[in-house]
mmCIF file of the N, C-alpha and C atoms, coordinates in Angstrom:
data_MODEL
# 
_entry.id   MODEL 
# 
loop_
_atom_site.group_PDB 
_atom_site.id 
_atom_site.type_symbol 
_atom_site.label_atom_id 
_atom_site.label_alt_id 
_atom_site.label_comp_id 
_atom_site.label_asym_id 
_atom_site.label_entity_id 
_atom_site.label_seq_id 
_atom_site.pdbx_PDB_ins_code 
_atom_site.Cartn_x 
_atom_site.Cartn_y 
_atom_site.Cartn_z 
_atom_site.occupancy 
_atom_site.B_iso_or_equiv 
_atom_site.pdbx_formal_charge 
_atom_site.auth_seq_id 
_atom_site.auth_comp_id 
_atom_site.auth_asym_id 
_atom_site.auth_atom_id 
_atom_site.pdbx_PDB_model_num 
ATOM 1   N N  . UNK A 1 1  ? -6.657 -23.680 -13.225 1.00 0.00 ? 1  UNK A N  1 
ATOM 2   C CA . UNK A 1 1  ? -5.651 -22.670 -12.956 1.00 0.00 ? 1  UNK A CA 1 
ATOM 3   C C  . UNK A 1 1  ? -5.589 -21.705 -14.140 1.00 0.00 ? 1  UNK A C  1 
ATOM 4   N N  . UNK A 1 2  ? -5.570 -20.179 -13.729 1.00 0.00 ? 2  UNK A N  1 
ATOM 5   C CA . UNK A 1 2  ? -5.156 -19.212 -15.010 1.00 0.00 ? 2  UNK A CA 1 
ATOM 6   C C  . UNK A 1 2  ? -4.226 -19.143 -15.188 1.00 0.00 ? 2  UNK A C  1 
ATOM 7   N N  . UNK A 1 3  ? -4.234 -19.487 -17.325 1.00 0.00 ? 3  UNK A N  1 
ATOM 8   C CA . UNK A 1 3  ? -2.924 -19.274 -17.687 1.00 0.00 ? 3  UNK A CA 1 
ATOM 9   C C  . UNK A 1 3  ? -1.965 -17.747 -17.635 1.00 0.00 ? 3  UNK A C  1 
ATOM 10  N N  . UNK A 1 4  ? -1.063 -17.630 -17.343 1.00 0.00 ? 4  UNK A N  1 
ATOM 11  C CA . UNK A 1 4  ? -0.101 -16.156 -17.088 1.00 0.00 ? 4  UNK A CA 1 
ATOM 12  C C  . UNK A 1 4  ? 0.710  -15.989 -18.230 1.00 0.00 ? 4  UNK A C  1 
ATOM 13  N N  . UNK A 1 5  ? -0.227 -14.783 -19.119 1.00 0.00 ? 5  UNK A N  1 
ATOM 14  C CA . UNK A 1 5  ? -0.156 -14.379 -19.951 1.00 0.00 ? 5  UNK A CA 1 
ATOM 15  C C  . UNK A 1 5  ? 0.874  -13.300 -20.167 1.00 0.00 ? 5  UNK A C  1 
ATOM 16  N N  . UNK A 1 6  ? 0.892  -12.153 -19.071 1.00 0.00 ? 6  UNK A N  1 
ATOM 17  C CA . UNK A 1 6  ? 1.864  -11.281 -18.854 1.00 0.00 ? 6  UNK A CA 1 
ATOM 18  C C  . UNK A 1 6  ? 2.051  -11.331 -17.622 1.00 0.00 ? 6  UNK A C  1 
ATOM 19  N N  . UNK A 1 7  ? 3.505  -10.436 -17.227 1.00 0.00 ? 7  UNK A N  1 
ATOM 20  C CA . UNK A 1 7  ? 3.963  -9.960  -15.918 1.00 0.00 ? 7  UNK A CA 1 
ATOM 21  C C  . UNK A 1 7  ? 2.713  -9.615  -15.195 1.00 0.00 ? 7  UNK A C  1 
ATOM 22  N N  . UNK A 1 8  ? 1.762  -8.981  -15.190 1.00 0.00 ? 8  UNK A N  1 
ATOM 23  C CA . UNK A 1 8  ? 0.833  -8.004  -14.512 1.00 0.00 ? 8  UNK A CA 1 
ATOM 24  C C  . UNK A 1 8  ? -0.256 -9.710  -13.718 1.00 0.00 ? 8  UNK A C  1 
ATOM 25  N N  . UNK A 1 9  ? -0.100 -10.717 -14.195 1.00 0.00 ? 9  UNK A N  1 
ATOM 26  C CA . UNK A 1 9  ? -1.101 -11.770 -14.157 1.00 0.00 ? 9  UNK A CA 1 
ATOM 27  C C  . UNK A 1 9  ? -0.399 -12.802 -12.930 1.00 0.00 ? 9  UNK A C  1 
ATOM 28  N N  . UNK A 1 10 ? 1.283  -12.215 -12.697 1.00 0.00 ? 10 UNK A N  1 
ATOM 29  C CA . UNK A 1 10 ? 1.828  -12.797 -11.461 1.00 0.00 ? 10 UNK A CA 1 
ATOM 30  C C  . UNK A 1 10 ? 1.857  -12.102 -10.045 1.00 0.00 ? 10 UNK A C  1 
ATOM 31  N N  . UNK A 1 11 ? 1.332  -13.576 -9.292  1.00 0.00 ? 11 UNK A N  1 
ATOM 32  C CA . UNK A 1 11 ? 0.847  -12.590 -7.754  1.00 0.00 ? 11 UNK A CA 1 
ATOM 33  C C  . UNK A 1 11 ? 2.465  -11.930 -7.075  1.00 0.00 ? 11 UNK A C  1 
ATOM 34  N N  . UNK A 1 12 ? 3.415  -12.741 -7.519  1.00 0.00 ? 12 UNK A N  1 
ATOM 35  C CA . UNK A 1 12 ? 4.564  -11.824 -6.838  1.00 0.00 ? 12 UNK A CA 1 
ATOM 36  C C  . UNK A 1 12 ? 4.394  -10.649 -8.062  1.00 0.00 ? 12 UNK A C  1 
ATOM 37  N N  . UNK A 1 13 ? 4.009  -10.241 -8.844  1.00 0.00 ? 13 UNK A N  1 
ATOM 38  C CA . UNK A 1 13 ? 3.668  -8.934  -9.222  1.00 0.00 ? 13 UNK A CA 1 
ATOM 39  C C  . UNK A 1 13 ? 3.095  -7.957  -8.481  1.00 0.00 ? 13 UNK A C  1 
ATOM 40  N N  . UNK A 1 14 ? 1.819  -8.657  -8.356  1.00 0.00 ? 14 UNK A N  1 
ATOM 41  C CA . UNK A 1 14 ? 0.751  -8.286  -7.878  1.00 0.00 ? 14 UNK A CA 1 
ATOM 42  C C  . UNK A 1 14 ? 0.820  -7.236  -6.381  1.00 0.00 ? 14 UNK A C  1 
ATOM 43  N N  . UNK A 1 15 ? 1.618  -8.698  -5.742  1.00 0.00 ? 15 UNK A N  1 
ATOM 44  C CA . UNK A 1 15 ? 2.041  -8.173  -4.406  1.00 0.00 ? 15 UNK A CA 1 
ATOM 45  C C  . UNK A 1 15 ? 3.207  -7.305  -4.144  1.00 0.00 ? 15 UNK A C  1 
ATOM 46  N N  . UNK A 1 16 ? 3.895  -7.021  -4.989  1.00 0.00 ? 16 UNK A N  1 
ATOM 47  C CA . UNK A 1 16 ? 5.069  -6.249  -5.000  1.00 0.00 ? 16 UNK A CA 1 
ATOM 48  C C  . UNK A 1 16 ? 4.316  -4.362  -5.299  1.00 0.00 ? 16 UNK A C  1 
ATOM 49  N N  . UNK A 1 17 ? 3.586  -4.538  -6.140  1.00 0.00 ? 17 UNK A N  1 
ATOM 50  C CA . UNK A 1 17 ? 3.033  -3.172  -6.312  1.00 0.00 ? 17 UNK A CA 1 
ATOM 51  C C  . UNK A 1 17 ? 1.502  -3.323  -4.732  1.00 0.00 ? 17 UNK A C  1 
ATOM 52  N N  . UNK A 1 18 ? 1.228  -3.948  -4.443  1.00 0.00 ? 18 UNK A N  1 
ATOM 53  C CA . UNK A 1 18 ? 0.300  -3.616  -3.375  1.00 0.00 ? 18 UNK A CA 1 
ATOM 54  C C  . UNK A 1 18 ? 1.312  -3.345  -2.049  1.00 0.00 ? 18 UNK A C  1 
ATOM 55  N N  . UNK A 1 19 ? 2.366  -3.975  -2.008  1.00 0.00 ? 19 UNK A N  1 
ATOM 56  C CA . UNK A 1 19 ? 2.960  -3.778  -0.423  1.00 0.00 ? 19 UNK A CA 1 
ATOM 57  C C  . UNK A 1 19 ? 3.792  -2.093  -0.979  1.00 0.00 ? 19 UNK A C  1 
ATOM 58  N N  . UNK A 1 20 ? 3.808  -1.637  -2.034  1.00 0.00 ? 20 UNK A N  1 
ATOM 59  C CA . UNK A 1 20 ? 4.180  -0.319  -2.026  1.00 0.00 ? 20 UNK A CA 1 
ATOM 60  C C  . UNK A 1 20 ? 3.983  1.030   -1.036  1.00 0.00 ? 20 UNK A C  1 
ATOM 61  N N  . UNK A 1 21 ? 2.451  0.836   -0.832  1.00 0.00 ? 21 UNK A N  1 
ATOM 62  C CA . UNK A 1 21 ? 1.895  1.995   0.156   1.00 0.00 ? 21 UNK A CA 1 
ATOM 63  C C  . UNK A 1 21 ? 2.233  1.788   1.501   1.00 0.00 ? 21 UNK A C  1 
ATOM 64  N N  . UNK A 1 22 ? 2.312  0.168   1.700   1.00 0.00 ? 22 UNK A N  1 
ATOM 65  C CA . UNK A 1 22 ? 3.132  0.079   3.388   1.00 0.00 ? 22 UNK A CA 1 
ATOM 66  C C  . UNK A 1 22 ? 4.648  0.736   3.118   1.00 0.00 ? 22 UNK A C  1 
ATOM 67  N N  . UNK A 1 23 ? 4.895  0.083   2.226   1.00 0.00 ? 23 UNK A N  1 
ATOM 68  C CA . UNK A 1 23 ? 6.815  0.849   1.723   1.00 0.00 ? 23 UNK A CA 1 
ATOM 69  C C  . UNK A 1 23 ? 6.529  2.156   2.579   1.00 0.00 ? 23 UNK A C  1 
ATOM 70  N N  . UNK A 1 24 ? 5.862  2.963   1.820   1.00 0.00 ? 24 UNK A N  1 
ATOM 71  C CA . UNK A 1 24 ? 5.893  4.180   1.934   1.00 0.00 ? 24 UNK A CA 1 
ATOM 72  C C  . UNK A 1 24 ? 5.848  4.729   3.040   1.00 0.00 ? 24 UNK A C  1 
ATOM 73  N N  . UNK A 1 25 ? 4.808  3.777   4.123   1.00 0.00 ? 25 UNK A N  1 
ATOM 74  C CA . UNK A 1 25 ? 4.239  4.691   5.714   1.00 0.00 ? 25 UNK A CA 1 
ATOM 75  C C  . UNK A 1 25 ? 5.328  4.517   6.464   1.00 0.00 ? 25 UNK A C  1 
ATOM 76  N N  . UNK A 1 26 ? 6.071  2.888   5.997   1.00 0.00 ? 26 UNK A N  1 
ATOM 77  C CA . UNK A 1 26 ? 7.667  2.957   7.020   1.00 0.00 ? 26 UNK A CA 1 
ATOM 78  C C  . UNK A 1 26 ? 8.623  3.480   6.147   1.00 0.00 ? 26 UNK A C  1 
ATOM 79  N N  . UNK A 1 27 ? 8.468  4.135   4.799   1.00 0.00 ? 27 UNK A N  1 
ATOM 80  C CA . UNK A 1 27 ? 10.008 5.002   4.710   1.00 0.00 ? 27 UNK A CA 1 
ATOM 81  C C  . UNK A 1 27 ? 9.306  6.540   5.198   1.00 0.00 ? 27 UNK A C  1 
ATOM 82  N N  . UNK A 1 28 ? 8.803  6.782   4.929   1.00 0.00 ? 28 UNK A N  1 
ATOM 83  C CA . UNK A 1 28 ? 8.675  8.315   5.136   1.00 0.00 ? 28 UNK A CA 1 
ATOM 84  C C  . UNK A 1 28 ? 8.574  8.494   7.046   1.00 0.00 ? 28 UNK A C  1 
ATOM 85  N N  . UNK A 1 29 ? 8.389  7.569   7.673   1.00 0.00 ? 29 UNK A N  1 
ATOM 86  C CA . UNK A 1 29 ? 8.897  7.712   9.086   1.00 0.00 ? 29 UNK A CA 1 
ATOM 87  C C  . UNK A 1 29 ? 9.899  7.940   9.764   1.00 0.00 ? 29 UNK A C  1 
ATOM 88  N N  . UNK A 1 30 ? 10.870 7.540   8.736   1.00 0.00 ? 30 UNK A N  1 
ATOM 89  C CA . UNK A 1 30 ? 12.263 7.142   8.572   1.00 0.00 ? 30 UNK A CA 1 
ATOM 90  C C  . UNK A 1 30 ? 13.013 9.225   8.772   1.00 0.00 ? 30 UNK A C  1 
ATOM 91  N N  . UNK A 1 31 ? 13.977 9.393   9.717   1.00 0.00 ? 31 UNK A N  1 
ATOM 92  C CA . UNK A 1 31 ? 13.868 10.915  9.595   1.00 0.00 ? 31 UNK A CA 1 
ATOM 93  C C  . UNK A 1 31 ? 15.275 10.874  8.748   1.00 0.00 ? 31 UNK A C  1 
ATOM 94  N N  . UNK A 1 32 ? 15.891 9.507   8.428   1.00 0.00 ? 32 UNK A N  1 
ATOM 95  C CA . UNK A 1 32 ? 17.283 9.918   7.634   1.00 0.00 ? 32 UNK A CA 1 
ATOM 96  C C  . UNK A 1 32 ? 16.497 10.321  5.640   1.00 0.00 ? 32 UNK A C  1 
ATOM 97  N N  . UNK A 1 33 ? 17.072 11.108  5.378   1.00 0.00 ? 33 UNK A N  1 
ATOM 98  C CA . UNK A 1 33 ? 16.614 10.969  4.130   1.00 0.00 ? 33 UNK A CA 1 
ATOM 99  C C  . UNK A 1 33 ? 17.191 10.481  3.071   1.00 0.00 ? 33 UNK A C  1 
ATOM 100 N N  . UNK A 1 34 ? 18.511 10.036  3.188   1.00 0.00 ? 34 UNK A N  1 
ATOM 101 C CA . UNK A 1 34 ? 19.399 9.089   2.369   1.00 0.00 ? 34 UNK A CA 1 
ATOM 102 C C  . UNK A 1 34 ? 18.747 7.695   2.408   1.00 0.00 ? 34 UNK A C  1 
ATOM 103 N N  . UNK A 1 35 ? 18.565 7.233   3.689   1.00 0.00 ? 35 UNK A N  1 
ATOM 104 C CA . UNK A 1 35 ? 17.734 5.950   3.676   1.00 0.00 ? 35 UNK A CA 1 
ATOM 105 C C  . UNK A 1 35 ? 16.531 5.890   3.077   1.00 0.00 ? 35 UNK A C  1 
ATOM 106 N N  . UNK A 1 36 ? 15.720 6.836   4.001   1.00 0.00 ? 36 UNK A N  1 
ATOM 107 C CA . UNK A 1 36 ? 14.569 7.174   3.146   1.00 0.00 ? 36 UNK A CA 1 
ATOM 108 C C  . UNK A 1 36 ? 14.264 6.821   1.440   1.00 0.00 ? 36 UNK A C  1 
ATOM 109 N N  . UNK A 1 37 ? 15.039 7.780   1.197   1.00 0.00 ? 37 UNK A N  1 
ATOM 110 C CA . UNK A 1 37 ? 15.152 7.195   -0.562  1.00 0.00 ? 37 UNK A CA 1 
ATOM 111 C C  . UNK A 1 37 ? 15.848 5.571   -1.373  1.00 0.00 ? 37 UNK A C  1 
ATOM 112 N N  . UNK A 1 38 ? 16.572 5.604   -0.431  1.00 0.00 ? 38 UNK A N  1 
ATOM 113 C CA . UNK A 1 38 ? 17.200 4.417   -0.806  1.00 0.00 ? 38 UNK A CA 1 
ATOM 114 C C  . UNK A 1 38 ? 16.407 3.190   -0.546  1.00 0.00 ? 38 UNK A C  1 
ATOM 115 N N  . UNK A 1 39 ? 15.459 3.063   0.164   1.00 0.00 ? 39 UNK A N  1 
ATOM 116 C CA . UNK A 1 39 ? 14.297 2.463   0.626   1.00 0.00 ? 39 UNK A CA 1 
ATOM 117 C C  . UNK A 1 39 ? 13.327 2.573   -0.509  1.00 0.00 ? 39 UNK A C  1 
ATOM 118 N N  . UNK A 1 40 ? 12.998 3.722   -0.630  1.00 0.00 ? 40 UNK A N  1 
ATOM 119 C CA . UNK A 1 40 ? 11.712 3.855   -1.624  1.00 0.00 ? 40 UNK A CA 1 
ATOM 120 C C  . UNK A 1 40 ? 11.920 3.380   -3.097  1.00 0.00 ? 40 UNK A C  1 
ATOM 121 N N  . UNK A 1 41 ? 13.493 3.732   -3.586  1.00 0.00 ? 41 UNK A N  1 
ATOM 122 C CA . UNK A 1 41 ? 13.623 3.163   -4.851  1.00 0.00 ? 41 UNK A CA 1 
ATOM 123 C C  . UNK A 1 41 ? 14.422 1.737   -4.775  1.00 0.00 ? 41 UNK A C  1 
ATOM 124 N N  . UNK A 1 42 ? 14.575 0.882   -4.013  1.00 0.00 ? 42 UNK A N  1 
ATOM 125 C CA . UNK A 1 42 ? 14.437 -0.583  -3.691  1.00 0.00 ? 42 UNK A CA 1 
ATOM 126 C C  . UNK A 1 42 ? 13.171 -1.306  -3.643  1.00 0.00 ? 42 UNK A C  1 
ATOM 127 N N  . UNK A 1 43 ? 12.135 -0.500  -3.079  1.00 0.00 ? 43 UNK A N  1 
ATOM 128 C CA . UNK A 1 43 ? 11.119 -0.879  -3.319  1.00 0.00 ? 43 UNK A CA 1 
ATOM 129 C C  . UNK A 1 43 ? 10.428 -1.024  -4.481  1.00 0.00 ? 43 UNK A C  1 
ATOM 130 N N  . UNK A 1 44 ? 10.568 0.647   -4.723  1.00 0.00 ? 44 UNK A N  1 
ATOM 131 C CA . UNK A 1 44 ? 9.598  0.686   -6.756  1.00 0.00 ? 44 UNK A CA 1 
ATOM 132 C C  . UNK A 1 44 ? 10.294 -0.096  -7.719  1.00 0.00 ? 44 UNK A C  1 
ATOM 133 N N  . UNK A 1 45 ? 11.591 -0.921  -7.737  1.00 0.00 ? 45 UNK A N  1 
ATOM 134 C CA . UNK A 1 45 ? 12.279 -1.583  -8.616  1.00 0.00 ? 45 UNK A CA 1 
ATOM 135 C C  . UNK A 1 45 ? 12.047 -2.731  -8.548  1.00 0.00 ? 45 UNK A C  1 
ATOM 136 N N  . UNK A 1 46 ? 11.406 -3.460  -7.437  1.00 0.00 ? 46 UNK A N  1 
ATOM 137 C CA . UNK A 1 46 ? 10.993 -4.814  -7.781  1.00 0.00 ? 46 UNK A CA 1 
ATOM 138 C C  . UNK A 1 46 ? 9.936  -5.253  -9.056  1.00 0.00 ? 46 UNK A C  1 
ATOM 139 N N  . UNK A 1 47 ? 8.841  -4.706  -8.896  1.00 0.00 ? 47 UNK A N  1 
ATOM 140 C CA . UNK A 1 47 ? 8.322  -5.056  -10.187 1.00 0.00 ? 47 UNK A CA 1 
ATOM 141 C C  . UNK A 1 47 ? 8.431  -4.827  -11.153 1.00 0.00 ? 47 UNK A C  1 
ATOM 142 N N  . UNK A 1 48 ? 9.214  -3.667  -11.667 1.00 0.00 ? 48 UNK A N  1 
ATOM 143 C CA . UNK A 1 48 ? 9.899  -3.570  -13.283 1.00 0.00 ? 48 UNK A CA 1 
ATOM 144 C C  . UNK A 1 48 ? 11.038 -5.104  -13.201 1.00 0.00 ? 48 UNK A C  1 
ATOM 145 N N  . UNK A 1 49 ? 11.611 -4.689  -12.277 1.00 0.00 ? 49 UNK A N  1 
ATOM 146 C CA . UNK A 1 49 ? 12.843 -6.147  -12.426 1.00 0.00 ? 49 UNK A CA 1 
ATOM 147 C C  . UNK A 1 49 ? 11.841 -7.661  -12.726 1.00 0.00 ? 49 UNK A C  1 
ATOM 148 N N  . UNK A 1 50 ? 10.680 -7.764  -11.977 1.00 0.00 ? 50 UNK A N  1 
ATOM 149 C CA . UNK A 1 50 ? 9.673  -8.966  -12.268 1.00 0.00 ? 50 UNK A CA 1 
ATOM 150 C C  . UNK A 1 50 ? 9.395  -8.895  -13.673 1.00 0.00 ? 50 UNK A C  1 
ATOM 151 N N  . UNK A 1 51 ? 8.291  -7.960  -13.934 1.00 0.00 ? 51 UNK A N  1 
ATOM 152 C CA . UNK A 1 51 ? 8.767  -7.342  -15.361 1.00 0.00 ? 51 UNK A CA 1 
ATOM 153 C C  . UNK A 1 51 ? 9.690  -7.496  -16.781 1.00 0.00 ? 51 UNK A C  1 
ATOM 154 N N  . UNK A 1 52 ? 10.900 -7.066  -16.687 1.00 0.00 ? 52 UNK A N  1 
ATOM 155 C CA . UNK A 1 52 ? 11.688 -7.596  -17.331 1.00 0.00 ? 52 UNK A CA 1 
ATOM 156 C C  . UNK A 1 52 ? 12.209 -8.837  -17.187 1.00 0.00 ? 52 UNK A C  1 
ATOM 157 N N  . UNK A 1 53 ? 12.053 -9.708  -16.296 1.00 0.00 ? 53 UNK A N  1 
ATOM 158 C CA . UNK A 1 53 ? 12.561 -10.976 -16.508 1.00 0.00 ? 53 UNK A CA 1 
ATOM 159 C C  . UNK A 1 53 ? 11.295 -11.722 -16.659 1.00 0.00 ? 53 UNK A C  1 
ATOM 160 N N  . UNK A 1 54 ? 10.056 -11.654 -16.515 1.00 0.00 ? 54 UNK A N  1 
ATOM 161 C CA . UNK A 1 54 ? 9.027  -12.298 -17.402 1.00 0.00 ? 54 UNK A CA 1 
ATOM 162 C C  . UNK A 1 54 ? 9.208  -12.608 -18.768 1.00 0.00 ? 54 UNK A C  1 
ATOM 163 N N  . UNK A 1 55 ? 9.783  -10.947 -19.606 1.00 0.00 ? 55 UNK A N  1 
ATOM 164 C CA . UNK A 1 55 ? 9.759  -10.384 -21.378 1.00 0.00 ? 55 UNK A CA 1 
ATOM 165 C C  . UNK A 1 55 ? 10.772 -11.315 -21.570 1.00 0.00 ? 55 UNK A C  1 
ATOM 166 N N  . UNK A 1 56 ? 11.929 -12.113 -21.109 1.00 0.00 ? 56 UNK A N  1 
ATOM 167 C CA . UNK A 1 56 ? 12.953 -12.492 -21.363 1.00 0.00 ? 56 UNK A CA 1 
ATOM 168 C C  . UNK A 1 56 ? 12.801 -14.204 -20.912 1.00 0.00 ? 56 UNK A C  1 
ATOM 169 N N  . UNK A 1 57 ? 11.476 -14.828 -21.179 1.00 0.00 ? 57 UNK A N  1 
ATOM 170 C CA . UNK A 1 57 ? 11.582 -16.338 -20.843 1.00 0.00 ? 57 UNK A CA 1 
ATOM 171 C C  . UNK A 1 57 ? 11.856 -16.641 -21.580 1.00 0.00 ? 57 UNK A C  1 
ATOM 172 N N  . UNK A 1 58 ? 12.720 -16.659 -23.499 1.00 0.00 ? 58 UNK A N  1 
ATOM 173 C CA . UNK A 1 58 ? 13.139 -17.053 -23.744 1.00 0.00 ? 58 UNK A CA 1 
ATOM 174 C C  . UNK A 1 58 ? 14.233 -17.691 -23.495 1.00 0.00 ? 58 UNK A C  1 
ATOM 175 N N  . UNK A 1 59 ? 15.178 -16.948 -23.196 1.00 0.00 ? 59 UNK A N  1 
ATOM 176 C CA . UNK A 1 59 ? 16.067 -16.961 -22.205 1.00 0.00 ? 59 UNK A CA 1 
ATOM 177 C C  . UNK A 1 59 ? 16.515 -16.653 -20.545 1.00 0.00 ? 59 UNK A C  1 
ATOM 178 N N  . UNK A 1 60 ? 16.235 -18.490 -20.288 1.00 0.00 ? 60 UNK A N  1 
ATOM 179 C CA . UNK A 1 60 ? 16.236 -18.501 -18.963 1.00 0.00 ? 60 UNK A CA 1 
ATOM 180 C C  . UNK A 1 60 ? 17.026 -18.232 -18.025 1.00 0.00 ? 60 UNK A C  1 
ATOM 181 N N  . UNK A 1 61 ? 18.466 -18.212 -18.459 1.00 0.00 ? 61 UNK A N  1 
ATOM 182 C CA . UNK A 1 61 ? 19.937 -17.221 -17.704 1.00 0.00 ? 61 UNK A CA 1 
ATOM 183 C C  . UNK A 1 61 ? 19.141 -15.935 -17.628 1.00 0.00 ? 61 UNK A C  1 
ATOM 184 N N  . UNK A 1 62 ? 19.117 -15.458 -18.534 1.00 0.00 ? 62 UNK A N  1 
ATOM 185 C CA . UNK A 1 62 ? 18.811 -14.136 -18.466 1.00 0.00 ? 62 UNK A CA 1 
ATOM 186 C C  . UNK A 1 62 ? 17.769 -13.250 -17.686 1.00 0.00 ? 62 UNK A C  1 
ATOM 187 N N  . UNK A 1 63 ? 16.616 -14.125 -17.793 1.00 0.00 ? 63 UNK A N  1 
ATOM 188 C CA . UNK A 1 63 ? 15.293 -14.410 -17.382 1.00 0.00 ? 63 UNK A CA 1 
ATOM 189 C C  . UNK A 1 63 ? 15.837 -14.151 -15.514 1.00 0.00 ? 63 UNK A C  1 
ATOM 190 N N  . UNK A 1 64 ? 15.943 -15.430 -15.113 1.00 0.00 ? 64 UNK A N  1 
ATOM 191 C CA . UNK A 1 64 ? 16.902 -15.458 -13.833 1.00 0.00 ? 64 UNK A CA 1 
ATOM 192 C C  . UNK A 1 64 ? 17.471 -14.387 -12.893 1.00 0.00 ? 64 UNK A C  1 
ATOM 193 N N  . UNK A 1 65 ? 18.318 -13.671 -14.515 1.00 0.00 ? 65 UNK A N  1 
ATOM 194 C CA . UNK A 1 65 ? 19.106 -12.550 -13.781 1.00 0.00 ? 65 UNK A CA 1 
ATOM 195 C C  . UNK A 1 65 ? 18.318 -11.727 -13.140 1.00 0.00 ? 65 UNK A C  1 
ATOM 196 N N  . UNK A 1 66 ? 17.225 -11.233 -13.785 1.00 0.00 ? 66 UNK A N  1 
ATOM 197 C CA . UNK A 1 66 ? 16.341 -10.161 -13.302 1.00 0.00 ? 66 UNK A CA 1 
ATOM 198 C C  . UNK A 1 66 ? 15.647 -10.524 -12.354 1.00 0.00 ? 66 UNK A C  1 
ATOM 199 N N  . UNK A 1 67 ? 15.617 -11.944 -11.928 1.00 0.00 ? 67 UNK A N  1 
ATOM 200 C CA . UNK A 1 67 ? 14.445 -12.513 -10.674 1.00 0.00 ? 67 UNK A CA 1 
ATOM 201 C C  . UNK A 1 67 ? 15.343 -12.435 -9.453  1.00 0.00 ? 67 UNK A C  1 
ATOM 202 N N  . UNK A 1 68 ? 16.450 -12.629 -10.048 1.00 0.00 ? 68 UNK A N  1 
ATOM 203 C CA . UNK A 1 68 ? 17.668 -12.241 -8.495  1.00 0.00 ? 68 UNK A CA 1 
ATOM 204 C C  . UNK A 1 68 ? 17.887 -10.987 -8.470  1.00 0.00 ? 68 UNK A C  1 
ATOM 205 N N  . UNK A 1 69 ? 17.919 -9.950  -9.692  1.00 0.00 ? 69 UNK A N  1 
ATOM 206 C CA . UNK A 1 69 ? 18.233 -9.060  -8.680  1.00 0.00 ? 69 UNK A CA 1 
ATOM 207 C C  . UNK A 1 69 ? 16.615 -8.298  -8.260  1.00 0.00 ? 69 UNK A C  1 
ATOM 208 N N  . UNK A 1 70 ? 15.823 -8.674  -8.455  1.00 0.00 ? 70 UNK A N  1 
ATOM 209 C CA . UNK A 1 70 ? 14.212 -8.027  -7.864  1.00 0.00 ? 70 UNK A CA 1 
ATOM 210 C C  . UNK A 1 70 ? 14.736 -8.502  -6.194  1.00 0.00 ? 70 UNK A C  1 
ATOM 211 N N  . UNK A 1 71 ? 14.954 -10.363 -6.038  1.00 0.00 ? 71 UNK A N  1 
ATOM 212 C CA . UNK A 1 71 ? 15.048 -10.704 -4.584  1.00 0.00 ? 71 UNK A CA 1 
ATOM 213 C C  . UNK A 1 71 ? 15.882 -9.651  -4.001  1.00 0.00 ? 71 UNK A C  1 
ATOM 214 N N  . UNK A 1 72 ? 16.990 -9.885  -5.023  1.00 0.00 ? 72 UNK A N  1 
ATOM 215 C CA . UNK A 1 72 ? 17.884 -8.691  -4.045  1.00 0.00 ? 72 UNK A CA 1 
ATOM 216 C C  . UNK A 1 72 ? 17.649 -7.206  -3.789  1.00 0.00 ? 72 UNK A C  1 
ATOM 217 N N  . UNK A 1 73 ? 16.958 -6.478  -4.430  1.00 0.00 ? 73 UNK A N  1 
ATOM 218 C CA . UNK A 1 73 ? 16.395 -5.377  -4.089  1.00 0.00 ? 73 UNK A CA 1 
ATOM 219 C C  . UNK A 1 73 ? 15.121 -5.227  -3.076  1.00 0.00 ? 73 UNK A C  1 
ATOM 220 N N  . UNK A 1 74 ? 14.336 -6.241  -3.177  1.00 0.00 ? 74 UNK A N  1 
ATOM 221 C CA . UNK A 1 74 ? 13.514 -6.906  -2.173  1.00 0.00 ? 74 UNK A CA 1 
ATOM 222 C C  . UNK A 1 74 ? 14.202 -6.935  -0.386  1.00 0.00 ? 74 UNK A C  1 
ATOM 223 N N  . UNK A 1 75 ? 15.629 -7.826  -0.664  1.00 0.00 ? 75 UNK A N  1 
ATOM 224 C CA . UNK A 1 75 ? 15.697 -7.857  0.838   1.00 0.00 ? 75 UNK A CA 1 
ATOM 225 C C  . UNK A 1 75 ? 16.357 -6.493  1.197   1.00 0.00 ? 75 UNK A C  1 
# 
């Protein structure tokens, strides 16, 4: 197994920036444009939130916080 060195080396990384371009074909279909956006930047915030709670395994509260709110921007 490879060791995971940084954020960029986790597949929920991974997969969070690849399902982006689907993001995109079902928001921009979308004819509200409040949703629209509100969609698109729920989406682009999951992997910074993965991201920052990787930098922070020292602290695993903290760490945490950022993995819940990625889920929650996720659903």
């Amino acid at each position: 197994m490879a060791q995971i060195k940084r954020a960029s080396d986790l597949r929920v990384y991974k997969l969070s920036l690849q399902l982006l371009d689907q993001l995109y074909d079902v928001a921009y279909s979308i004819p509200h444009i409040k949703l629209r956006t509100q969609l698109i930047k729920s989406g682009e915030a999951v992997s910074p939130l993965i991201a920052e709670g990787f930098s922070r395994q020292r602290n695993p509260s903290d760490a945490a916080r950022f993995y819940e709110m990625a889920m929650i921007e996720s659903d």
